[in-house]
KEGU-798867 format. One record per atom (N, C-alpha, C): x, y, z. Coordinates in pm, whole numbers, plus 32768, in hexadecimal, padded with zeros to 4 digits. Each point is the difference from the previous one (the first is absolute). Layout:
XYZ
...
***
This chain:
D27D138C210E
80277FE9808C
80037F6A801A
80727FEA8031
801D7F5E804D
7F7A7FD88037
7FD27F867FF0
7F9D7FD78047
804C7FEE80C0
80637FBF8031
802D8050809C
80B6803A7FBC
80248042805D
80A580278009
80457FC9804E
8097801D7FE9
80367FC5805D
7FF480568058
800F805C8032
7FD1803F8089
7F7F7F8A8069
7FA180297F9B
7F897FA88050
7FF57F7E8017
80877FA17FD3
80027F8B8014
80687FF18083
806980647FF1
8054803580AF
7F7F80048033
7FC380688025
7F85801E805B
7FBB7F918017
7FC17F8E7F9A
7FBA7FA58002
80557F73805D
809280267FD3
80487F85806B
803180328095
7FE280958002
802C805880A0
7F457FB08031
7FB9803D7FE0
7F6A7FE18024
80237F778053
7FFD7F9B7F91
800B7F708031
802A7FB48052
80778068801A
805B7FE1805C
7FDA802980C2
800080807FD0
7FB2803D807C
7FAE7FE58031
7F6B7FE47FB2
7F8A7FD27FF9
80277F628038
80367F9F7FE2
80317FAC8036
803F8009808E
805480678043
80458014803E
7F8D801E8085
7FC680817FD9
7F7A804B804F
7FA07F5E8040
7FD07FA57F90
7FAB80058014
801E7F35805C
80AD7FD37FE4
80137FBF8045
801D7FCD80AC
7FCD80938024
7FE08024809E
7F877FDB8014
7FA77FDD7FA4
7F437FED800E
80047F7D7FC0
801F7FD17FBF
7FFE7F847FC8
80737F6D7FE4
800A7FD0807A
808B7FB88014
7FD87F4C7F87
80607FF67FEB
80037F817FA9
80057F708091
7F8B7FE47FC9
7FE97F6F8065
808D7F7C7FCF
80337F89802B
7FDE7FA07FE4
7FC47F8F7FDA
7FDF7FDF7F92
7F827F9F7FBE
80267F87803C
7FA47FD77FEB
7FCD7F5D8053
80817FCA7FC2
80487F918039
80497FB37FA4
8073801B7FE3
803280AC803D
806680367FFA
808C7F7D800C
806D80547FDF
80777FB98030
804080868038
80137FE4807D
80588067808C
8079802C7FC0
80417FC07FC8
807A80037FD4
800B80787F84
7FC87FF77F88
7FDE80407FAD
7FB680AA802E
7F847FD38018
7FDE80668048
805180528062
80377FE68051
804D80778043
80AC802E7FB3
80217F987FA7
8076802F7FBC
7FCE80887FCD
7FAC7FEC7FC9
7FE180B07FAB
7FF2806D804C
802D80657FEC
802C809D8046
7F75801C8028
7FB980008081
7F6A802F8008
7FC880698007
8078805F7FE3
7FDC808C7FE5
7F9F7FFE7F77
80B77FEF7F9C
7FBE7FF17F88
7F977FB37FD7
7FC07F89802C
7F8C7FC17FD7
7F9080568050
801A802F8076
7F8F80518032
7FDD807D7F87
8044802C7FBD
800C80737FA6
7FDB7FCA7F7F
801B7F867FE0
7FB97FBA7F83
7F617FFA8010
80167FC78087
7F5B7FD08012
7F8980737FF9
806A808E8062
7F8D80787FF4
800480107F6B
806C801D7FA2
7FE280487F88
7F9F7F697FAD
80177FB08023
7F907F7B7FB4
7F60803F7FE0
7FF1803E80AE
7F6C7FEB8052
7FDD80A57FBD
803880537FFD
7FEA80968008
8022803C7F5E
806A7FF68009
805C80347F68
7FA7800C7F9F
7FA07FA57FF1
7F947FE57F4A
7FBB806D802E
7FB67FFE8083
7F8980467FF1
801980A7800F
808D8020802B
800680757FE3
805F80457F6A
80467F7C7FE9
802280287F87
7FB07FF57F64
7FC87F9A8014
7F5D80037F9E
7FC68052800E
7FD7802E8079
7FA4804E8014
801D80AC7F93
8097801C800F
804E80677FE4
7FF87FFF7F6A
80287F637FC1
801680067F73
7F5E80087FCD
7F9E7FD9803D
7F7B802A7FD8
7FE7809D7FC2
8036803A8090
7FB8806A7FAB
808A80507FC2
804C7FD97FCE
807780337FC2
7FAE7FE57F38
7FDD7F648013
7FD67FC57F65
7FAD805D7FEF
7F7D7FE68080
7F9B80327FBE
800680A47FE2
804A8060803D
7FE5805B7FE2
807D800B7F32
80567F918011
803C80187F62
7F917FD17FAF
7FAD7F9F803B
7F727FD97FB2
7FE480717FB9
7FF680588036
7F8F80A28001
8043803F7F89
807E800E7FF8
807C80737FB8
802F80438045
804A7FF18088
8032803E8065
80527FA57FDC
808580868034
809A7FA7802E
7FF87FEC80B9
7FF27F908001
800C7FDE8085
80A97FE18032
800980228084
80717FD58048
80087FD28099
803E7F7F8029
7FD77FC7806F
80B480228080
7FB88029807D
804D80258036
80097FD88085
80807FDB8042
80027FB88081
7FEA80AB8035
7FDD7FEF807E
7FEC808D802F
80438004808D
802C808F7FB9
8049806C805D
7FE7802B8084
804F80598062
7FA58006809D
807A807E7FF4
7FE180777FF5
804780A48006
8067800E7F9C
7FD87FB47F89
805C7FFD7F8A
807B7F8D8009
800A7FB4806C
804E7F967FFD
7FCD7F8B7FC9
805A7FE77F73
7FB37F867FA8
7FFC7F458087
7F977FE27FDB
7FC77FA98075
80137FF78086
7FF880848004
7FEB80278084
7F9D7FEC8048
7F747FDC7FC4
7F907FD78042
801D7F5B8032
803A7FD07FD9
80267F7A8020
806C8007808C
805A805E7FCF
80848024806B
7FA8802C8084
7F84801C800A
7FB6804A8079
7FCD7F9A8030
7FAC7FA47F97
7FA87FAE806D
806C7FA3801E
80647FB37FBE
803F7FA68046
802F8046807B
805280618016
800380488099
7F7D8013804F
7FAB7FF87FBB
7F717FF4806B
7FFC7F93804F
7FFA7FA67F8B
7FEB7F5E8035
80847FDF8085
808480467FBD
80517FAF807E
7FF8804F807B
7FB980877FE5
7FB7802D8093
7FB97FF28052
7F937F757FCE
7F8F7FDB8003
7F8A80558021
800B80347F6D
7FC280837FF6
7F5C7FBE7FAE
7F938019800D
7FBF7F987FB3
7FCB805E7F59
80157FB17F97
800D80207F9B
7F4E7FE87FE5
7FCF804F7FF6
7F5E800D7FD1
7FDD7FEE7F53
807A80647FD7
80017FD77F7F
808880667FAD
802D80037FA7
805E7FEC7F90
800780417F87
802280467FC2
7FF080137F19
80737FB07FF2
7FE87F927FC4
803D7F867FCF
808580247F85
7F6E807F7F9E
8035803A7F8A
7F9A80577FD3
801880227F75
7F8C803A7FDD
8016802B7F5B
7FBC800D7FC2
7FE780267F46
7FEF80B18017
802C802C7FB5
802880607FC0
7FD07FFC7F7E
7F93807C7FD2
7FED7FE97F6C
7FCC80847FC0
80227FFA7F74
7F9C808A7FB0
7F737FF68037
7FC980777FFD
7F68804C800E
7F857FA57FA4
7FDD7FD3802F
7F697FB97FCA
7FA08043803B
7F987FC87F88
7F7A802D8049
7FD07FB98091
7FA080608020
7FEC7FBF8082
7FCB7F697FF3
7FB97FD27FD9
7FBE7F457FCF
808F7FE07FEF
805980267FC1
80397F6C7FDC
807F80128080
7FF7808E8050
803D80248059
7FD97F918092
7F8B80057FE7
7FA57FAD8062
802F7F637FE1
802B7FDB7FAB
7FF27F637FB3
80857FDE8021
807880677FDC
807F7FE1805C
80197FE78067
7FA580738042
80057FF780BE
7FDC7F6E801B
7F8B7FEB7FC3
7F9E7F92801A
80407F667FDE
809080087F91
80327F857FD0
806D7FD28088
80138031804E
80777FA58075
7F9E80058037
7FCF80218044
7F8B7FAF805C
7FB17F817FBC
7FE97FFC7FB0
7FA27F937FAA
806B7F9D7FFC
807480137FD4
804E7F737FE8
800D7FD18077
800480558084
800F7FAC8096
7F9E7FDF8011
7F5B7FE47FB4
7F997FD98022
80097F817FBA
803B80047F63
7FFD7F947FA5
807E7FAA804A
804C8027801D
80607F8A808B
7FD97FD08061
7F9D804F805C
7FA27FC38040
7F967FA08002
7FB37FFB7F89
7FB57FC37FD5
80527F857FC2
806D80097FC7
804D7F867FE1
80417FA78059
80528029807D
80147FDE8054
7FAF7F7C804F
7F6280628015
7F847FC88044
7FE17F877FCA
7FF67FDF7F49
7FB37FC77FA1
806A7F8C7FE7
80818012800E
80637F948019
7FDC7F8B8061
8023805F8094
7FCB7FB18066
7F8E7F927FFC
7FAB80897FF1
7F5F7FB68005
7FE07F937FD0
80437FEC7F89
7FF47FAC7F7D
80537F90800F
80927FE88074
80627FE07FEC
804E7FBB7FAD
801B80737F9C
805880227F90
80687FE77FE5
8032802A80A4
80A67FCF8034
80057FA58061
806E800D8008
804D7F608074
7FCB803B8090
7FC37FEB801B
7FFF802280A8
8041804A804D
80A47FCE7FCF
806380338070
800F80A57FD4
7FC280647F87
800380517FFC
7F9280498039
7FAE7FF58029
7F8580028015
803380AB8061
80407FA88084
801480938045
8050808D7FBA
80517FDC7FB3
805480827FA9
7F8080227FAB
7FAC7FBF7F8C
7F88802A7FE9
7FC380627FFE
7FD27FC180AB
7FB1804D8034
8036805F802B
8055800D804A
802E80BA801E
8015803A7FA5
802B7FD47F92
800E80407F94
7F8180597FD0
7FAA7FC77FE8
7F4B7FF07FF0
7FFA8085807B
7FBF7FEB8073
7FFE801D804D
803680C57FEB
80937FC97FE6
808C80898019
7FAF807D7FA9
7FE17FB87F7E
7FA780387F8A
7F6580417FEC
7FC97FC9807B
7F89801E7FFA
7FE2808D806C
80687FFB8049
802D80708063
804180597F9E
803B800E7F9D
8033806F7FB2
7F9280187F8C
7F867FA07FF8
7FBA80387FA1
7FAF807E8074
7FCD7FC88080
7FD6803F802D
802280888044
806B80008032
805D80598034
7FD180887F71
80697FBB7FC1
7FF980617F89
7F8F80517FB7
7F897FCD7FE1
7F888034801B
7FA680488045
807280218066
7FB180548068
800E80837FBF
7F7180608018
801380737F7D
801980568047
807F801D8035
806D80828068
805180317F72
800780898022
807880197F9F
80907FBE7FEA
806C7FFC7FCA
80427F68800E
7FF87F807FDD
7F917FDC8015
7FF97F7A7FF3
7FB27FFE7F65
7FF67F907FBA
7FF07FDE7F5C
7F2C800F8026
7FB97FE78066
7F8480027FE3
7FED80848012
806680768032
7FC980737FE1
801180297F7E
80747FE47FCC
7FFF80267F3B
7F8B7FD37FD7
7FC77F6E800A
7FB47FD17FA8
7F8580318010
7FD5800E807A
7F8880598018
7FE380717FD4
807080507FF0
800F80927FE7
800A7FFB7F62
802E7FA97FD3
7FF580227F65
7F8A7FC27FBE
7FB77FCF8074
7F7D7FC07FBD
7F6B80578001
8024802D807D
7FAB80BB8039
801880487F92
807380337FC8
802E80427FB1
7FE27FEA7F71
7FDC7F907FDF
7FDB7FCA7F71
7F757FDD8012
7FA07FF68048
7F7A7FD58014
7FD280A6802C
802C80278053
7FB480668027
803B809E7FF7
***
């Protein structure tokens, strides 16, 4: 099996796009100190608004996705990663919330995507669930340790940080142990293998 397909690299550039699109209603691209007026407003501000969301958002849900796609091929599962559907219409979950948003409907939350894979045991079932949440923790923690440290130029400091920030809300989010969400797999296959 292909380590990704071309299918999942469509899906992976629909994601990016959308995910960019969604999430450039919450996160508008500033002008940096020093700007030139001229330059800056020549460019289409849709499209840079849509660069800037998929900049800020795009990694942490598409990392998050290819996490547990590896880790479960880690295991000997054929994994497969999928933009997701809303009543069998392919990205249709995307086609809904953007009509949310221009309803100003408030979007609480989203399935970005999601892995698809052969039957594992419950532990390493748990270790998949458990790998996209962890990489939005290990982005988080990188994000933070940049800053803190200042690693980078300053003027990134604010993209950074929301970035940081965007990530530490999807480690947590996601961890919540409801059915659905990745901390109920991991919990449940850890009950299941311990007890």
């Amino acid at each position: 099996m292909p380590i990704i397909t071309l299918p999942e690299i469509v899906d992976i550039i629909v994601m990016t796009v959308a995910i960019g699109y969604i999430f450039s209603k919450f996160f508008k691209r500033a002008p940096q100190e020093g700007y030139d007026p001229l330059t800056y407003y020549r460019k289409n501000p849709i499209l840079e608004d849509i660069k800037y969301g998929a900049m800020i958002a795009a990694p942490a849900v598409v990392f998050h996705e290819l996490a547990h796609k590896f880790t479960a091929m880690g295991f000997g599962a054929s994994a497969t990663l999928y933009a997701p559907s809303f009543f069998g219409i392919p990205y249709g979950m995307y086609l809904l919330v953007i009509i949310l948003i221009h309803l100003n409907f408030p979007i609480l939350f989203f399935v970005g995507g999601y892995v698809s894979h052969t039957a594992l045991s419950p532990l390493a079932s748990s270790m998949v669930a458990f790998s996209g949440p962890l990489l939005n923790l290990i982005l988080w923690l990188i994000g933070m340790y940049l800053i803190k440290h200042s690693l980078v130029n300053r003027k990134y400091y604010p993209t950074i940080g929301v970035m940081a920030k965007l990530n530490m809300y999807f480690f947590i989010f996601n961890m919540i142990p409801l059915p659905g969400f990745d901390g109920f797999s991991v919990f449940a296959g850890l009950l299941q293998t311990f007890f």
